[in-house]
C-alpha positions in Angstrom: -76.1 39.2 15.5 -76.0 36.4 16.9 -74.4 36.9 20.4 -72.2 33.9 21.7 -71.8 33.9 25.8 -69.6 31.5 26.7 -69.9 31.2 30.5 -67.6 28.9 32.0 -65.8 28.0 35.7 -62.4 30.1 36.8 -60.7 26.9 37.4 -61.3 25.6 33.7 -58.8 28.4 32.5 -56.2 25.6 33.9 -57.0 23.4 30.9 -57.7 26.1 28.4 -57.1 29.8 27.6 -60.3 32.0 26.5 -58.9 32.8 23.0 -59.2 28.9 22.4 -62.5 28.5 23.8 -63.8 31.2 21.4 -62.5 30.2 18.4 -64.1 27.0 18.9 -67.2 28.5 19.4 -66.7 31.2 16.7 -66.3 27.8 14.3 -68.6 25.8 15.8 -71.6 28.9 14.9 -69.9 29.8 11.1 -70.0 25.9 10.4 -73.7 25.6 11.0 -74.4 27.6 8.5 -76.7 29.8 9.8 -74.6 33.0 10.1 -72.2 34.9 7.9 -68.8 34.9 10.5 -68.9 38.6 10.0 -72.3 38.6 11.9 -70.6 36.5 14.9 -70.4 37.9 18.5 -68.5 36.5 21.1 -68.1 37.6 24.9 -67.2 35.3 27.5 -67.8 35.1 31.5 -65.8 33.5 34.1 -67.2 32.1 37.2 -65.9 31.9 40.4 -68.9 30.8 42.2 -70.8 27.8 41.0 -71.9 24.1 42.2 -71.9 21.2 40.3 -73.3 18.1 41.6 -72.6 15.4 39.5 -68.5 14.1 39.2 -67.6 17.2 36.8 -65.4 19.6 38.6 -65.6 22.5 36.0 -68.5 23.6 33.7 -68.7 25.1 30.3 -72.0 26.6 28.8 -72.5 28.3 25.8 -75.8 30.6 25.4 -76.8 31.5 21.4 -78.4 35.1 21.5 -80.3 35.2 18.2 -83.2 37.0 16.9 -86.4 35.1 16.9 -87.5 33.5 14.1 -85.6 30.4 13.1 -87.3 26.5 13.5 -86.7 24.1 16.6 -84.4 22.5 13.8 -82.4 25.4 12.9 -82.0 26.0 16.9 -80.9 22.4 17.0 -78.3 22.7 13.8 -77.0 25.9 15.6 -76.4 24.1 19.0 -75.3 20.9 18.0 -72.4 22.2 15.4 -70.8 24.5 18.5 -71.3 21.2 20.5 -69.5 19.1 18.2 -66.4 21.6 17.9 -66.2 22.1 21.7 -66.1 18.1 22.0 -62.8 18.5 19.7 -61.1 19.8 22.8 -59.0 18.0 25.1 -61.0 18.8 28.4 -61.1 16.7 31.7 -64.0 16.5 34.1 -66.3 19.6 32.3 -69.9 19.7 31.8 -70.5 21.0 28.3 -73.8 22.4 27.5 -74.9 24.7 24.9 -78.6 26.4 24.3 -80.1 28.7 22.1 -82.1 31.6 23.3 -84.9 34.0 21.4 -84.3 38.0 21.2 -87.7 39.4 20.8 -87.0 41.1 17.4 -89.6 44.0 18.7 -87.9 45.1 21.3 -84.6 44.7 20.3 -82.3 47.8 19.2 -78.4 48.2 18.4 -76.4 51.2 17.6 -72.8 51.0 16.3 -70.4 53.8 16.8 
């Protein structure tokens, strides 16, 4: 725990390769300080099928999986330092976002093999 999706549009793979865009997350989450990298998860999903409105062609959106729990300022520390790393990359014409979402811790379960 925590669980990094990184959703972003198929065309953005044109500017930057998905090992790239999660080792900048994967930083971005060990430098807020909040998680020991060990604990880090990363999965990403490409989109082929989206619509922007604004003058962006390609979006990139980062969703923070961690159990509930932490402050509105943690949440904010944990967004803002995966921001700030994804802002380090040389993109064109991308809306960034980045969010963190609650797990209910009581109805959450894992198993590892």
């Amino acid at each position: 725990m925590p669980n990094f999706v990184i959703e972003y549009s198929a065309s953005l793979a044109q500017q930057i390769n998905e090992k790239t865009l999660m080792d900048s997350v994967f930083e971005g989450a060990k430098n807020s300080g909040h998680f020991p990298p060990e604990a880090i998860k990363l999965r990403t999903e490409k989109r082929s099928g989206f619509r922007l409105y604004g003058k962006q062609k390609d979006f990139l959106h980062i969703s923070a999986h961690i159990l509930s729990g932490r402050t509105d300022q943690q949440k904010s520390e944990i967004s803002n330092a995966v921001l700030s790393e994804l802002k380090t990359l040389a993109l064109n014409s991308v809306f960034v976002s980045v969010e963190v979402v609650d797990i209910h811790r009581a109805s959450f379960v894992d198993f590892e093999y």
